[in-house]
Z-matrix of the N, CA and C atoms (Angstrom, degrees):
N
C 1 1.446
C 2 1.531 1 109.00
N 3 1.474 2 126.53 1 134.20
C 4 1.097 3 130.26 2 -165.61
C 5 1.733 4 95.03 3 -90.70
N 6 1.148 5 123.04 4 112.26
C 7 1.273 6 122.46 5 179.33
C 8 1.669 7 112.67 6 -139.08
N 9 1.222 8 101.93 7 -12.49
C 10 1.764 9 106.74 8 -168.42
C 11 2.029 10 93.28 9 -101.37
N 12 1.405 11 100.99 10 143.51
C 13 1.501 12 110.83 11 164.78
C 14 1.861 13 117.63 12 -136.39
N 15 1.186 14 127.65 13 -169.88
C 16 1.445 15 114.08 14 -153.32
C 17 1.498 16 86.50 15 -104.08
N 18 1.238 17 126.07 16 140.60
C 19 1.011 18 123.35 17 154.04
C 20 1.611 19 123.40 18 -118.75
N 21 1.431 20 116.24 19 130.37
C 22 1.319 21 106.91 20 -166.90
C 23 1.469 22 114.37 21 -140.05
N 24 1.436 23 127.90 22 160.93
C 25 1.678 24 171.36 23 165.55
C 26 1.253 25 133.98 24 -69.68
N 27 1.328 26 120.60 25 59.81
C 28 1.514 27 90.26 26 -175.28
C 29 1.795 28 113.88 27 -69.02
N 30 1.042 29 113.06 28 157.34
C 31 1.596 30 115.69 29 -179.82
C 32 1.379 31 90.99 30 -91.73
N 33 1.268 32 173.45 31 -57.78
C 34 1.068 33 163.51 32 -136.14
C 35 1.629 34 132.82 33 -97.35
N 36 1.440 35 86.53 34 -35.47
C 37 1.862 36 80.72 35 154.71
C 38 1.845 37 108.84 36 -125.83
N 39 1.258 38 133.71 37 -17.50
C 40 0.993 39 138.13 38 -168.58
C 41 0.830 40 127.87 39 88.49
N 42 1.416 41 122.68 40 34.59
C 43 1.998 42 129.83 41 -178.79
C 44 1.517 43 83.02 42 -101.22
N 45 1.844 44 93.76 43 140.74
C 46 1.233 45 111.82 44 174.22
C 47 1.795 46 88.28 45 -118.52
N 48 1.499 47 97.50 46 175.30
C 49 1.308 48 130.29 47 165.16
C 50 0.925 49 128.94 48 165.33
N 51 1.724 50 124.04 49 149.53
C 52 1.441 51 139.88 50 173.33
C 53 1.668 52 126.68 51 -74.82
N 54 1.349 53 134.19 52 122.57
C 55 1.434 54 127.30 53 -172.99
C 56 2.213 55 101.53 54 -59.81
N 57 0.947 56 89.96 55 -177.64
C 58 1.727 57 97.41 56 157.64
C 59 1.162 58 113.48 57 -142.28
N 60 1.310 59 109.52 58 20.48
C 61 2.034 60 107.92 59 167.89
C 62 1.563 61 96.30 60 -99.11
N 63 1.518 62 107.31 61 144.85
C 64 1.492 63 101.71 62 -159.26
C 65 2.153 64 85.84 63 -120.84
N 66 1.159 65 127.91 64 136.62
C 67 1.265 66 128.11 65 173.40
C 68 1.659 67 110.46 66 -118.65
N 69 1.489 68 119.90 67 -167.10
C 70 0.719 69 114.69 68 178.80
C 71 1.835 70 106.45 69 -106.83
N 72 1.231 71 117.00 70 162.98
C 73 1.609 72 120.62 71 -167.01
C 74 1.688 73 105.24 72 -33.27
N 75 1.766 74 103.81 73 -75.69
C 76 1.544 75 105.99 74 -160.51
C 77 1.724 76 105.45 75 -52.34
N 78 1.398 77 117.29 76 -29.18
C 79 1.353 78 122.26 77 -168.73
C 80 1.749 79 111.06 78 -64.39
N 81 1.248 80 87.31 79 -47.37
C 82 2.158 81 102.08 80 -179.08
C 83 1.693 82 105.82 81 -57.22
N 84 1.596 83 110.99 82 -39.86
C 85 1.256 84 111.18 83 -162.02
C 86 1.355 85 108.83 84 -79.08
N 87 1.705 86 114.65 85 -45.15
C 88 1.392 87 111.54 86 147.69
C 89 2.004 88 140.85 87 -22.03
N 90 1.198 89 96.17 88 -72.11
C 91 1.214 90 109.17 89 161.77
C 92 1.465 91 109.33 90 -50.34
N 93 1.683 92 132.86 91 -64.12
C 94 1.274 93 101.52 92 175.15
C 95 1.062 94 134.84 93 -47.00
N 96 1.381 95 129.18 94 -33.79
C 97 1.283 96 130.61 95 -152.94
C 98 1.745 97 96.59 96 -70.98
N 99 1.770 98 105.58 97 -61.99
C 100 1.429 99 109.31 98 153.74
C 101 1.465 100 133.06 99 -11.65
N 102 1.265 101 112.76 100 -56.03
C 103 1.485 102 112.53 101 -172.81
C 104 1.553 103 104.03 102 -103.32
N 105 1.508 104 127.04 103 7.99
C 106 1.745 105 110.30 104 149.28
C 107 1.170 106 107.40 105 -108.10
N 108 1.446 107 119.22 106 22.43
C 109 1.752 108 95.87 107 168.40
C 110 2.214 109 90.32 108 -119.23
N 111 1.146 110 123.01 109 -17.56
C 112 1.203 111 97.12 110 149.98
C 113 1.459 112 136.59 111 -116.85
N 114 1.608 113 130.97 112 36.37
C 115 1.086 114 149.98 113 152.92
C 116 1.998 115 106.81 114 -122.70
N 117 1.109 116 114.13 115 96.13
C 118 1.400 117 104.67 116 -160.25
C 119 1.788 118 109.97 117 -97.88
N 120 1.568 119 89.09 118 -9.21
C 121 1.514 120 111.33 119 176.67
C 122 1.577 121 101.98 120 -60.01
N 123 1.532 122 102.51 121 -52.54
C 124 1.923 123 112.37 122 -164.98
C 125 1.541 124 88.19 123 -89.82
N 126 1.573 125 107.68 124 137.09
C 127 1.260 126 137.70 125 146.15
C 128 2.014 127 114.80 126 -64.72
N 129 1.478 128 127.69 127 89.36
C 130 1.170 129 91.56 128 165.37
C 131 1.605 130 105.95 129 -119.12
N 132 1.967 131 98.90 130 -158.57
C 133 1.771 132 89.45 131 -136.65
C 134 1.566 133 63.62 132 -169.55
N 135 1.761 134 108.58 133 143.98
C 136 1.276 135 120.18 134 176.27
C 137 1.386 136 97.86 135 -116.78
N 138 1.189 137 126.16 136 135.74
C 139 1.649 138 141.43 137 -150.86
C 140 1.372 139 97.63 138 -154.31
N 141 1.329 140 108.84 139 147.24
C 142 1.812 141 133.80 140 154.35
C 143 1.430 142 96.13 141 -90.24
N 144 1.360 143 128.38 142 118.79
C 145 1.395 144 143.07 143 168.08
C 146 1.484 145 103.73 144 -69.61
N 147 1.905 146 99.63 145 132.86
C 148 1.510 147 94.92 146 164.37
C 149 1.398 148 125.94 147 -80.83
N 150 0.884 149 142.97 148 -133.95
C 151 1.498 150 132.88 149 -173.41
C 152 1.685 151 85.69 150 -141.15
N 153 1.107 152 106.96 151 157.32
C 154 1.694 153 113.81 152 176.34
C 155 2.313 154 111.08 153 -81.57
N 156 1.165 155 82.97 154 150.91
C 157 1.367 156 74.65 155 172.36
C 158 1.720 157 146.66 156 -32.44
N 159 1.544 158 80.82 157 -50.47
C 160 1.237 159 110.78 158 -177.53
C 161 1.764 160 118.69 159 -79.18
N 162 1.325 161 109.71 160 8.06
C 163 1.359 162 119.61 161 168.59
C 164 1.327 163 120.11 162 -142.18
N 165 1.687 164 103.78 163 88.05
C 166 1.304 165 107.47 164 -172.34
C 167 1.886 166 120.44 165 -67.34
N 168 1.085 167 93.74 166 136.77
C 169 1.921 168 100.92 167 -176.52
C 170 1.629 169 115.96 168 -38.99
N 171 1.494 170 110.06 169 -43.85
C 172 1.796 171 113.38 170 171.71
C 173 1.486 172 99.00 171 -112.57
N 174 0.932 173 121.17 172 168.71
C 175 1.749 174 135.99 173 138.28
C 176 1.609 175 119.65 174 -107.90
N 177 0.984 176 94.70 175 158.15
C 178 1.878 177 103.28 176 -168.70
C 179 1.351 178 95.56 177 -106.76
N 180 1.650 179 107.40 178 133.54
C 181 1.185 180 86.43 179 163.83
C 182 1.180 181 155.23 180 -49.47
N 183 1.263 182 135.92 181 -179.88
C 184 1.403 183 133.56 182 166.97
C 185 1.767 184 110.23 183 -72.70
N 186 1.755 185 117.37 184 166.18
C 187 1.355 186 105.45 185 -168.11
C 188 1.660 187 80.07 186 -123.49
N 189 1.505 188 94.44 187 159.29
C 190 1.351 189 96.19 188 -166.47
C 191 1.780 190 105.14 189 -76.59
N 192 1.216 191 131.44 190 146.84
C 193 1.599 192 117.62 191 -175.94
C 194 1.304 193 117.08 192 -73.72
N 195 1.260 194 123.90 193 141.20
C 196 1.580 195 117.64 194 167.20
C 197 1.312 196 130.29 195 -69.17
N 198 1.429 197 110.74 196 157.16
C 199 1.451 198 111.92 197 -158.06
C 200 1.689 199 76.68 198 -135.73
């Protein structure tokens, strides 16, 4: 299941950020390893992204309105 994406560091100014291509585990960890030995500036890191606040994982249903 493709659930992991890159998440990365630069060491030099301190901007972080998350990819939005989502792979599967061994594949993400691969690729990181890949992209800190030839970007040595960026720290990356294969992560399961949380979801943002504002988009909760279920919704509840609706309640029926009163009458």
């Amino acid at each position: 299941m493709k659930t992991y994406a890159i998440h990365w560091k630069s060491i030099v100014n301190g901007n972080i950020g998350t990819g939005t291509k989502r792979f599967e585990k061994e594949e993400a960890e691969r690729l990181a390893i890949e992209l800190n030995e030839n970007y040595p500036e960026i720290n990356h890191e294969a992560v399961i992204p949380a979801l943002p606040a504002s988009e909760p994982a279920a919704t509840e249903p609706a309640s029926p309105p009163n009458r």
